[in-house]
N, C-alpha and C positions, 0 to 999 in steps of 0.2 A: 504493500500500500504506500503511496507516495503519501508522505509529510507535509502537513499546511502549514504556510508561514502566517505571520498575523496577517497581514495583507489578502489572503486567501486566495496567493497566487498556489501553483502547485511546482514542488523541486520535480524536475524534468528530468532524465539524461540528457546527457550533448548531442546534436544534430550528427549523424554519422558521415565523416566525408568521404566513406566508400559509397553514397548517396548521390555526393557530388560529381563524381570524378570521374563519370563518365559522359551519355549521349545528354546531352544540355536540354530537349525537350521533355525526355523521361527525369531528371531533375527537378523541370517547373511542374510537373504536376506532385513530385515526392515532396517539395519544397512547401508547398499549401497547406495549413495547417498547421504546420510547424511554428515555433511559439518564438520571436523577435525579444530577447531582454535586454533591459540596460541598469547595472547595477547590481545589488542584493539587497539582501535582510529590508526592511518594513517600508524602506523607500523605491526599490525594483519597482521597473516601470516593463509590462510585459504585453503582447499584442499577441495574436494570430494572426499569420499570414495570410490572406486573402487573395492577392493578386500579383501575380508576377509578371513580365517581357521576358524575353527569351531572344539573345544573340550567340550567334553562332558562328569563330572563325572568320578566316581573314577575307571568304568568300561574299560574307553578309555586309550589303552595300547600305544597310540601315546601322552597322555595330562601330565603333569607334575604333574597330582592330581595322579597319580596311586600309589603313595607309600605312599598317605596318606596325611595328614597336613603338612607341615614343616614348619619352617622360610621365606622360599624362596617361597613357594606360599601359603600363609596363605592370601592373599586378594582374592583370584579363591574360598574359602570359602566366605567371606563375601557379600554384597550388590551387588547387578545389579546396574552396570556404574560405579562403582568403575576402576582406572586403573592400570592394572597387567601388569609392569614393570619387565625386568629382561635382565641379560647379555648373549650372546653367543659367543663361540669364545675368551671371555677373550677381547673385543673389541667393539659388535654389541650391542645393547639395541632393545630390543624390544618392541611393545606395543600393549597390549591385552585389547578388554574390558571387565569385568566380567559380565557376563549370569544368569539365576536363581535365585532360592531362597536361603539366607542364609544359609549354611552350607551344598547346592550341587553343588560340583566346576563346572562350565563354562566360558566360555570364547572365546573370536574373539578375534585370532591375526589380526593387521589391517597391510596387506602385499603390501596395492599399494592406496596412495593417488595423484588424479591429483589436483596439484597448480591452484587456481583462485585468490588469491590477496595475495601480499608479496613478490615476489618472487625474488626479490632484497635480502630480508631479511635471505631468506632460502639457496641462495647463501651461503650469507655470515655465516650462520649457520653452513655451509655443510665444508667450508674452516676453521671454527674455531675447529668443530669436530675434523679435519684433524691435526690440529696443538696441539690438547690436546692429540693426539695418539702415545704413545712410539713411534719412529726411529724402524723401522725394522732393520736396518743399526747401525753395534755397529761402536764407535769414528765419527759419521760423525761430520764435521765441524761448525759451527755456518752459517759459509754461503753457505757450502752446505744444513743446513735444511730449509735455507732461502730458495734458489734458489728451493730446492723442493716443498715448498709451493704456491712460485710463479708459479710454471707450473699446479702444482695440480688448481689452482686458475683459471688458464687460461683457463684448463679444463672445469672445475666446470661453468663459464662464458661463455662456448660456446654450456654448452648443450641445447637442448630444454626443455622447460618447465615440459613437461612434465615428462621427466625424472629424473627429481628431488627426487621425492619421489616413486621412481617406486622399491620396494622392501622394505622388514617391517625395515632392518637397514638405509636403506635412511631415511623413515620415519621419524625413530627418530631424524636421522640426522638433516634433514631439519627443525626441531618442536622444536630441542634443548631439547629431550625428553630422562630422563637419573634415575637412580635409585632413585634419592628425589621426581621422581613425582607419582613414587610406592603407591596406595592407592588414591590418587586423586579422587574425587566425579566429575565425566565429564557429571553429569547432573548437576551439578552446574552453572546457568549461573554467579555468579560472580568468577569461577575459571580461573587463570591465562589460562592453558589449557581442553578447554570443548570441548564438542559435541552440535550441533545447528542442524536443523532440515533439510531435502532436500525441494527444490524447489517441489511444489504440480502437477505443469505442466512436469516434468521431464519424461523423455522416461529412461525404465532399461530395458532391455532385459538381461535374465541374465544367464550367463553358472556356470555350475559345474564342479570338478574333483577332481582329489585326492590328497590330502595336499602334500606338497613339504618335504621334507629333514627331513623325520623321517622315515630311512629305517629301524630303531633298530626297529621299532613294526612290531609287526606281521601279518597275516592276520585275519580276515577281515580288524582291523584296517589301514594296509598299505594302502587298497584300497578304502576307505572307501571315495563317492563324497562328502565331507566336506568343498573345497576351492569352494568359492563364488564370480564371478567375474562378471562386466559389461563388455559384449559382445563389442568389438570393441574397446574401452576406451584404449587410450596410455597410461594413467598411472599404466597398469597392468603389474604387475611385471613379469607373468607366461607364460607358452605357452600353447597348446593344449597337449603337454606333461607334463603334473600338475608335474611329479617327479624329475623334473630337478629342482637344488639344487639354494637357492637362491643364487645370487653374494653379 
């Protein structure tokens, strides 16, 4: 019998990276359900995976590996469960897990986790994001940034749970998940931020469709059913229209 913490999250094992490490599609569907933590003991902030993308190799004209190795995804080469971190927008982080065997890029963007314990915590995550993010607004005032923070807050406090991490920048949002944690071993269970195992009883009913907000690739890849989602599940960022663009 797994152990409940005060929180009434549940101790999990570690996500297994003979899971990972190999065909990157059979991964996103293993990957679902699987339980997203950050931290431990009464303040652990914990999600189920709901929705994943799915890139594949240096073939895939929608994946960030097609130009090759770089700086910026030199971890999409390395280890299964390794995490691929990176910016969009000049603003968004996002968070991939790497796929495959070394030196064939894969990778699950994780685009929609639902909150099960923390979420006080993720809150307050989500309002600290908020407050480390340049002013869109040049000269505003000290207590106008105030005042904006405190509404953004107010927000942030009246949405539903679910909504928290329902898109891959909430994610991060909510996780506090930012370019240092670039390369992370998320089969690690003594890592700050890891992956833990899904419930064995869990119902997944699970749909496909085609990844969101990479209209720059071509076809097939544009079309390509690669996003992974649990059927019904609030914390899914997407629609039945996979192309619509995240928020």
């Amino acid at each position: 019998m797994h152990r409940r913490r005060a929180n009434n999250a549940v101790d999990r094992a570690p996500f297994s990276r003979a899971l990972l490490d190999g065909d990157t599609l059979e991964a996103a569907r293993l990957l679902l359900g699987a339980r997203l933590v950050r931290g431990s003991g009464f303040r652990a902030r914990v999600g189920r995976i709901v929705e994943v993308e799915a890139y594949v190799g240096q073939d895939d004209l929608a994946s960030h590996a097609r130009f090759g190795r770089t700086k910026r995804n030199a971890v999409m080469f390395g280890s299964a469960g390794l995490a691929y971190v990176y910016l969009v927008y000049g603003m968004h982080y996002c968070l991939n897990v790497v796929t495959e065997e070394p030196g064939r890029p894969g990778a699950l963007l994780v685009r929609g986790v639902e909150p099960l314990a923390g979420m006080d915590e993720m809150r307050r995550a989500r309002v600290e994001w908020l407050a480390a993010r340049p002013s869109r607004a040049t000269g505003r005032s000290t207590a106008a940034e105030r005042a904006r923070l405190e509404l953004a807050g107010g927000r942030i406090a009246a949405l539903a749970d679910a909504s928290l991490a329902s898109g891959p920048g909430l994610v991060c949002a909510a996780f506090s998940i930012g370019r240092s944690d670039d390369g992370t071993d998320l089969c690690d269970p003594g890592s700050d931020l890891r992956l833990e195992t899904a419930g064995e009883d869990e119902a997944r009913s699970i749909q496909t469709g085609s990844r969101v907000g990479i209209d720059y690739a071509p076809e097939p890849w544009l079309s390509k059913p690669w996003r992974y989602w649990i059927k019904g599940n609030a914390g899914v960022s997407g629609t039945s229209n996979s192309r619509r663009r995240a928020g």
